[in-house]
C-alpha positions in Angstrom: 9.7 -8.2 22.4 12.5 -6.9 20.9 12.6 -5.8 16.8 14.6 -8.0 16.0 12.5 -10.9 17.3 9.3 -9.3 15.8 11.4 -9.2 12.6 12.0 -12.4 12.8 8.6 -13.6 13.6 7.3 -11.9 11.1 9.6 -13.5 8.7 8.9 -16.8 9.6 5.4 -16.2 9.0 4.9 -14.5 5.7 8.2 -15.3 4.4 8.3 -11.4 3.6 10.6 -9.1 5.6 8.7 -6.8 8.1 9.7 -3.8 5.7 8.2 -5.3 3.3 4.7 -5.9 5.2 4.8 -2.6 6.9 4.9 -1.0 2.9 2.3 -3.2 1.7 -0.5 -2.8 4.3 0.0 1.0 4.3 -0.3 0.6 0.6 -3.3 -1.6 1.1 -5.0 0.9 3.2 -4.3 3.9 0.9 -6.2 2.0 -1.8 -9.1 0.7 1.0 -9.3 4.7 1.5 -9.4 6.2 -1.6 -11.9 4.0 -2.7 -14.1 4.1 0.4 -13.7 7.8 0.0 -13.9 8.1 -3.6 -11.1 10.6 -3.9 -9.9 11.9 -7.4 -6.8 13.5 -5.0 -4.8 11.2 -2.8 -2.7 14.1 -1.3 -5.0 14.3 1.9 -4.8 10.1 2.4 -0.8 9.6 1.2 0.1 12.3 4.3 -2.1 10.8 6.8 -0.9 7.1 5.9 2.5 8.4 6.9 4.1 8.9 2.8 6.4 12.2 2.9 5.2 13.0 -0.5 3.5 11.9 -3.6 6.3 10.8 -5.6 7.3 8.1 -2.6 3.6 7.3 -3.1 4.1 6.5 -6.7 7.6 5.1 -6.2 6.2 2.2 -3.6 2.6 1.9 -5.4 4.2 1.2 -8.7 6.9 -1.0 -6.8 4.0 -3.4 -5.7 1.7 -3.3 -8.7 3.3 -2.1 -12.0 1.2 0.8 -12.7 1.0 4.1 -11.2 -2.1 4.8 -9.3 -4.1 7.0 -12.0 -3.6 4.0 -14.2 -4.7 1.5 -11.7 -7.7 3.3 -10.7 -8.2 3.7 -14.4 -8.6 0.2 -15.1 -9.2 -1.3 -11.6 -10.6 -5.3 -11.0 -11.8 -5.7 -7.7 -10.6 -9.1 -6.0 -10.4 -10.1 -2.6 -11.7 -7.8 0.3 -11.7 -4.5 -1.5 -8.2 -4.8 -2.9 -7.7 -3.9 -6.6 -5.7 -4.8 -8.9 -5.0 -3.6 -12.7 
């Protein structure tokens, strides 16, 4: 399969480019991680999730939730499947 097929697909079935998913499950599993981890520094768990540094961290987290992350962790609601939200 080519990318631009898998693009495709991809768009046809969350009606969100692939970009777009690829940002927000590496998002999703920085949160899963921190939390499972309980870590006051997310250094160690941005670099391993692939981010180049902490302020392209911020810049994407606050992109998809509003808040940057001390904030959301701050006042965090747990919802669905250990995803939280502020």
């Amino acid at each position: 399969m080519c990318n631009r097929q898998l693009q495709r697909i991809v768009q046809e079935n969350t009606g969100h480019s692939l970009k777009f998913c690829q940002k927000y499950l590496r998002l999703r599993n920085c949160i899963q991680l921190i939390v499972t981890l309980n870590k006051n520094n997310f250094n160690d768990i941005i670099y391993t999730m692939g981010y180049t540094d902490y302020n392209h961290f911020i810049k994407d987290f606050k992109g998809f939730y509003g808040v940057t992350p001390t904030k959301f962790f701050k006042s965090k609601v747990f919802i669905n499947e250990n995803i939280y939200l502020a």
